[in-house]
VONUSE-805872 format. One record per residue: x, y, z of N, C-alpha, C in turn; residue in one letter. Coordinates in steps of 0.02 Angstrom, whole numbers, plus 50000, padded with zeros to 5 digits. Layout:
XYZXYZXYZA;...
***
This chain:
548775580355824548965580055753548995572755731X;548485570655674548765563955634549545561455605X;549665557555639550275555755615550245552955541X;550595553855513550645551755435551215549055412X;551295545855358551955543155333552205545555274X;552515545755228552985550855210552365551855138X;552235556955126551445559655083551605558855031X;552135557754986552145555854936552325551654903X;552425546454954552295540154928551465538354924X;550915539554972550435540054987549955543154894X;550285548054900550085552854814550445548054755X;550695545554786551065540154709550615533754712X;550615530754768549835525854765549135529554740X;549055533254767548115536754741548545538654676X;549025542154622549035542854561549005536054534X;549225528854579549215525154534548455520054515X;548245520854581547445521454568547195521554528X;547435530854528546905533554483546955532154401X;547915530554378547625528054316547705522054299X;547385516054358547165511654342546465508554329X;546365516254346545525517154343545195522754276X;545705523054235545775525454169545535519854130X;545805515654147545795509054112545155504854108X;545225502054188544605499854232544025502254251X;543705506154212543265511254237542535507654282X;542485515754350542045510654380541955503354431X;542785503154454542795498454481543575500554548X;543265506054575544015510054607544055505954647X;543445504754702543585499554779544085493354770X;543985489754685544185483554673545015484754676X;545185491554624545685495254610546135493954681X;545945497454717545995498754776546425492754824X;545985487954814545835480254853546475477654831X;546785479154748546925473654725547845478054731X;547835484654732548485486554764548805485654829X;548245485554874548165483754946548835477854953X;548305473854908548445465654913549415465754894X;549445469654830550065469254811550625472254867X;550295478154892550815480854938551135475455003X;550495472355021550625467255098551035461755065X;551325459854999551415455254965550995448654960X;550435449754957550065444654956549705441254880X;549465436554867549185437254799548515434754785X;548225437754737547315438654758547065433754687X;546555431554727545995430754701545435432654670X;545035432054595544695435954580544245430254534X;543535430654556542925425754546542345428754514X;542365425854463541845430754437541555427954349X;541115430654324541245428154244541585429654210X;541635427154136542285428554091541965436654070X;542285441854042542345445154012542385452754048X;542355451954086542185461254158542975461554173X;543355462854151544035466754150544635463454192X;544635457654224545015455154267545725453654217X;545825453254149546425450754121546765458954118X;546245464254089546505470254080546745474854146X;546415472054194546615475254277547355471954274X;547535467254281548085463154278548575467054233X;548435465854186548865469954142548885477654168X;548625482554166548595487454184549105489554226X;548835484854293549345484254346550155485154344X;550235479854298551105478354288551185482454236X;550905487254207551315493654156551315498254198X;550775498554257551075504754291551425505054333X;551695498854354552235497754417552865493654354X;553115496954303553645494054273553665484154275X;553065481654299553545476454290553205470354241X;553885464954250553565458354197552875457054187X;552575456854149551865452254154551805446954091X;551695439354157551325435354091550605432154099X;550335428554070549675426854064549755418954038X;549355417554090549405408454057548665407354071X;548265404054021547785400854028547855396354047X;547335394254099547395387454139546765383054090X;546955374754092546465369754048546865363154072X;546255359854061546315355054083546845350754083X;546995352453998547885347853998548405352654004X;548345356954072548845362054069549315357454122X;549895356654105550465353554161550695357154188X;551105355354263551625357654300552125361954263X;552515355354214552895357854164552745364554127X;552205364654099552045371154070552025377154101X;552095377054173551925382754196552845382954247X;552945379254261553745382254288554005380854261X;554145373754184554785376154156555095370354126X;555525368054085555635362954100556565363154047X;556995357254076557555357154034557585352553978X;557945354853957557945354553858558375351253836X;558865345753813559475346653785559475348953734X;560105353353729560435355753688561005353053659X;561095351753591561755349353562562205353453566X;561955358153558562835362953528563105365653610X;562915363653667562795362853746563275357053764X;562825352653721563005344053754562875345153828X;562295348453843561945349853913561455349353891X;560995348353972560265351253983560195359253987X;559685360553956559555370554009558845369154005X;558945373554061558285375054088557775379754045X;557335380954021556985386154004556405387254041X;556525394654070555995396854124555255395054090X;554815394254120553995395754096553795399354138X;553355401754112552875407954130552845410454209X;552945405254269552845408354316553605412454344X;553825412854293554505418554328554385425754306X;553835427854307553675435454305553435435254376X;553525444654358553305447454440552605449954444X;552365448954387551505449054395551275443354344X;551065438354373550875433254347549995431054346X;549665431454293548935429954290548655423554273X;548525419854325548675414154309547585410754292X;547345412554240546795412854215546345408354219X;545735407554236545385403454263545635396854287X;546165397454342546315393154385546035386654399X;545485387054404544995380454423544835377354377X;545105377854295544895374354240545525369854236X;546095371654271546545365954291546625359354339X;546965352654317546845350154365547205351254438X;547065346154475547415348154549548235348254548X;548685344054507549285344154520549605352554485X;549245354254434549345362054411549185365554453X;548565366654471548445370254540548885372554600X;549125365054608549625362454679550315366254671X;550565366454597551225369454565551015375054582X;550715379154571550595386554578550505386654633X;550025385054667550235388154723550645384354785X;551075378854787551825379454801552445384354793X;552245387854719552785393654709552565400154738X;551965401154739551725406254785551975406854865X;551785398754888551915400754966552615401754952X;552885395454938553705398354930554235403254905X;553775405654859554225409654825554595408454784X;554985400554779555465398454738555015390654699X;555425387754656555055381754638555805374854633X;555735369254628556015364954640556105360854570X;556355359654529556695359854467557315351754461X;557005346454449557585341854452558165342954507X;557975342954575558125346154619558645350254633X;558605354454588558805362554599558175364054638X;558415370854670557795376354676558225380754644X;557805385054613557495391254584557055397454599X;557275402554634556805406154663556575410454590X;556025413954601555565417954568555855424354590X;555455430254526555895435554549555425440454628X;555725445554608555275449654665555235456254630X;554465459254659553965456854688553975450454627X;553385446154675552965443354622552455441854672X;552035442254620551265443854632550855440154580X;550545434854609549955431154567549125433554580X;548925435254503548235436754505548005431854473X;547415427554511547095420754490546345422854479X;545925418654422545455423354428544955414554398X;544495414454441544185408354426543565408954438X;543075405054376542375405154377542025401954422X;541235404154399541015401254462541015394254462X;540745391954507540865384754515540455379054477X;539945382954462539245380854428539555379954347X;539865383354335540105382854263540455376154237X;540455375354170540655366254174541385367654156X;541865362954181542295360654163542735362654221X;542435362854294542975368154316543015361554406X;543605363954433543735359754458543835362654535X;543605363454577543415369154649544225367854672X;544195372654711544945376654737544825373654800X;545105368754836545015365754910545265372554948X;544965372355019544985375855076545695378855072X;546245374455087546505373655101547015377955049X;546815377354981547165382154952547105389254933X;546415388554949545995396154948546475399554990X;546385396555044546805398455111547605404155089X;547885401855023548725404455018548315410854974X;547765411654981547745420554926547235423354990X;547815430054990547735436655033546865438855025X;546765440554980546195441954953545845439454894X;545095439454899544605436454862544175443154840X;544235446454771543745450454777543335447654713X;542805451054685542515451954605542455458554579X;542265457354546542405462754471541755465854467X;541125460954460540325462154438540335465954371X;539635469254348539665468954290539795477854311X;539755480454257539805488954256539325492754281X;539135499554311538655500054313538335504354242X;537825508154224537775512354176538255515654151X;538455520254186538835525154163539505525054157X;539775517654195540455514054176540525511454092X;539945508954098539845503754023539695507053977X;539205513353998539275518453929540045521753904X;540405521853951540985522853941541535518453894X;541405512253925541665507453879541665508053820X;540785506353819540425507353738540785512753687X;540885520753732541065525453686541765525453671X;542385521953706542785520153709543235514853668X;543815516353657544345512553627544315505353682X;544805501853627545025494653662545525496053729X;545155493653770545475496053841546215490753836X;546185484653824546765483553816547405484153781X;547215489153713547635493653693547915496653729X;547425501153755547585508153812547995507753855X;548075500953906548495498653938549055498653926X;549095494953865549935496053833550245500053840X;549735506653816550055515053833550235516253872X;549975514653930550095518953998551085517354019X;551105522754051551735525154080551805522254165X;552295520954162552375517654252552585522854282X;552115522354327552125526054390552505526454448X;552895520754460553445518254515553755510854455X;554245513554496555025505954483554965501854536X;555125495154491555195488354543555205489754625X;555915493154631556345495054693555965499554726X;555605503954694555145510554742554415504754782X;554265499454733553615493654750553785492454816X;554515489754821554815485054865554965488654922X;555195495954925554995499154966554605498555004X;553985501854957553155500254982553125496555024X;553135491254986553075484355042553355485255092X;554165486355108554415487055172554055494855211X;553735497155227553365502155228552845500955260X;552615495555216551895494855257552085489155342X;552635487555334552835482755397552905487855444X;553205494555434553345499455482552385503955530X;552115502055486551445505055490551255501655568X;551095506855604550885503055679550065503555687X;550345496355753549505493255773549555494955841X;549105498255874549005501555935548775492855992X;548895494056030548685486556084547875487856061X;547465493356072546825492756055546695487755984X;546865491555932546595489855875546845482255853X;547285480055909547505474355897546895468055958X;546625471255989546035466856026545495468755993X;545255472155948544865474755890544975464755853X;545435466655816545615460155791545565453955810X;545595452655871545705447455920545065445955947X;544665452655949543905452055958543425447055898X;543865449355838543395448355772543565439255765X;544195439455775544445431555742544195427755808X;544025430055877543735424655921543035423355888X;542565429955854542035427555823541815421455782X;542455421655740542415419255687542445410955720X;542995411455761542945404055809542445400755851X;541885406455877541215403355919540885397755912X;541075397255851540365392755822539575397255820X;539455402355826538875406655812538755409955743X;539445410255718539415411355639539545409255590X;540235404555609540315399755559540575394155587X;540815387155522540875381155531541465381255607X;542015385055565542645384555583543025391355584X;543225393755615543685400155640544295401855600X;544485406855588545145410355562545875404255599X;546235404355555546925403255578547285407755597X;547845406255645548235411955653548425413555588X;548575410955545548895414555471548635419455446X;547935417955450547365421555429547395428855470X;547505427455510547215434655555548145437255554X;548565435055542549165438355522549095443855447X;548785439755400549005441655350548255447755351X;547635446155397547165451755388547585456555406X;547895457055459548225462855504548955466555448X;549215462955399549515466155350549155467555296X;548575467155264548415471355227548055476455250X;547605477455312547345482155362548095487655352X;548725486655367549235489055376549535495655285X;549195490055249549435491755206548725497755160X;548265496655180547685500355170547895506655200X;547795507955274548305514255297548945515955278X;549235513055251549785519455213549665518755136X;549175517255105548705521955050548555528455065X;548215527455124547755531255152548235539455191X;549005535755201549415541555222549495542355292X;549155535455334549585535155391549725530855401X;550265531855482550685527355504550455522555567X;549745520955547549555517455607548725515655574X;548685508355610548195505955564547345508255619X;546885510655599546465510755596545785503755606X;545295505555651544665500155639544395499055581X;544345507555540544045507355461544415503255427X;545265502255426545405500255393545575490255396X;545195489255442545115481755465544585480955422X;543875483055461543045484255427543205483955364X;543605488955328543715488355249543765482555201X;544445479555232544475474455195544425466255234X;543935465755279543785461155322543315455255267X;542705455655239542595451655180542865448155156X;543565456155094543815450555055544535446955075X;544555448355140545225444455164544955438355190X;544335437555220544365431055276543635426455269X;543315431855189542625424855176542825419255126X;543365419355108543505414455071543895409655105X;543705410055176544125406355195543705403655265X;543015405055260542315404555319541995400455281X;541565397855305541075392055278540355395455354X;540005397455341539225399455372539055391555408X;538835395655469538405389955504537925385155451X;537645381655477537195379655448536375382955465X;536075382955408535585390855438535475395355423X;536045398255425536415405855420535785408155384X;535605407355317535495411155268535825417555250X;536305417955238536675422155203537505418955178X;537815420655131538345419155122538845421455147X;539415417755138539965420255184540105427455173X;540215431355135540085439355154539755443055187X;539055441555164538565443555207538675441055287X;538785435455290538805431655366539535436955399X;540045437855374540755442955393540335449855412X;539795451955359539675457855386539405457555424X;538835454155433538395452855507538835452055571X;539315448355577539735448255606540055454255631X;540205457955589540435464555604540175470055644X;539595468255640539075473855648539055471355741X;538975465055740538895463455814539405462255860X;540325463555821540935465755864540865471855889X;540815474055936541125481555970541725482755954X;541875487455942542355492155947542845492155998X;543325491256040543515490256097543615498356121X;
***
């Protein structure tokens, strides 16, 4: 008998899926990817051109899980200040106060990222790894969950300023959007303003049921096999036969929690090879650089890769 974990929490993720894919039409895997990401507490990445649904996924998201959402466009003269906060005096005080900015929500979209410079960049994601931010030296933690969706063009585009290794490195996942296919986009076409629609929607789980989740997916077990499965894949990645430079341990921590958190979508209590294979791509090519050679890009080069790990 499959062991399973409690089924309706399992049916409260696929309902929430499913009407985030009311919204999003046509794009379930992404759907999918980008709850994944939220459950392991991690926060994703999303690359792609302007206009294919990444602000309305975002949004979507945080009406159906009850919580905060804000949206900050990132630009060039976007400051630190602007985005965590800054104190004010007040007369009728005869104090300073603080007034939060935007990154104290629990779903935060922080919008073409790379059109900012590096010290904006650096602010965000400092509060990410940390969790909290540093304030005329106070700290200040952020609430919980919180969850940043960053979503940045391609690189080719002007005005935009590349995301070093190193910071790519602090987001769980990297997926895209692409364009619709037919019968998504005819949909659109016949369709209301999806970001209306969003507004509508009804939440599906409370803060506290999320947070659950999350603790949930830590309980989800890894068999000694499927854990040299892993150990198989990230020595690949280290050979030098496929790429520059190899996974970090961080890396292959945080693959092994959203692997974790994919299976109890899925309704069990133990993680799976499919569910490594699944999200192996968009957890660990944004964070590979291809031999030189290769001809293929770092996705393509992960799957090739894949194909030539065994199974243990």
């Amino acid at each position: 008998m499959v062991p399973r974990m409690d089924p309706s929490l399992a049916r409260q993720l696929s309902g929430l899926v499913d009407q985030i894919s009311t919204i999003v039409v046509g794009k379930r895997p992404q759907i999918e990817d980008c709850v994944a990401c939220l459950l392991a507490a991690g926060h994703l990445l999303i690359e792609d051109v302007p206009g294919v649904g990444k602000t309305t996924l975002a949004h979507a998201l945080a009406v159906s899980l009850g919580l905060d959402f804000r949206r900050v466009q990132f630009t060039a003269d976007l400051m630190p200040s602007d985005l965590i906060g800054v104190s004010v005096f007040e007369r009728s005080k005869e104090a300073f106060v603080f007034h939060q900015g935007p990154v104290f929500a629990q779903v935060l979209l922080a919008d073409e990222i790379n059109r900012a410079g590096p010290k904006t960049q650096s602010a965000l994601l400092e509060a990410m790894e940390e969790q909290q931010v540093s304030v005329e030296n106070e700290t200040r933690p952020l609430p919980h969950p919180f969850f940043v969706i960053a979503t940045q063009n391609p690189s080719d585009q002007l005005g935009t300023y590349p995301l070093p290794e190193s910071q790519l490195d602090r987001f769980l996942l990297r997926i895209t959007l692409g364009y619709p296919d037919r019968a998504a986009e005819r949909e659109l076409l016949a369709g209301g303003d999806r970001r209306a629609a969003a507004m509508k929607l009804q939440p599906l789980m409370r803060p506290a049921q999320l947070q659950a989740a999350q603790q949930a997916v830590l309980r989800v077990r890894a068999a000694d096999a499927l854990l040299d499965y892993l150990q198989a894949l990230i020595a690949a990645t280290r050979s030098g036969a496929w790429f520059v430079e190899g996974l970090s341990p961080r890396a292959g921590i945080a693959l092994l929690r959203v692997a974790r958190a994919r299976a109890l979508m899925a309704g069990r209590d133990y993680v799976a090879p499919d569910d490594v294979q699944a999200i192996l791509p968009q957890a660990v090519a944004h964070r590979l650089q291809p031999v030189p050679g290769a001809g293929r890009g770092p996705i393509e080069q992960v799957r090739a890769m894949v194909e030539a790990v065994p199974i243990p």
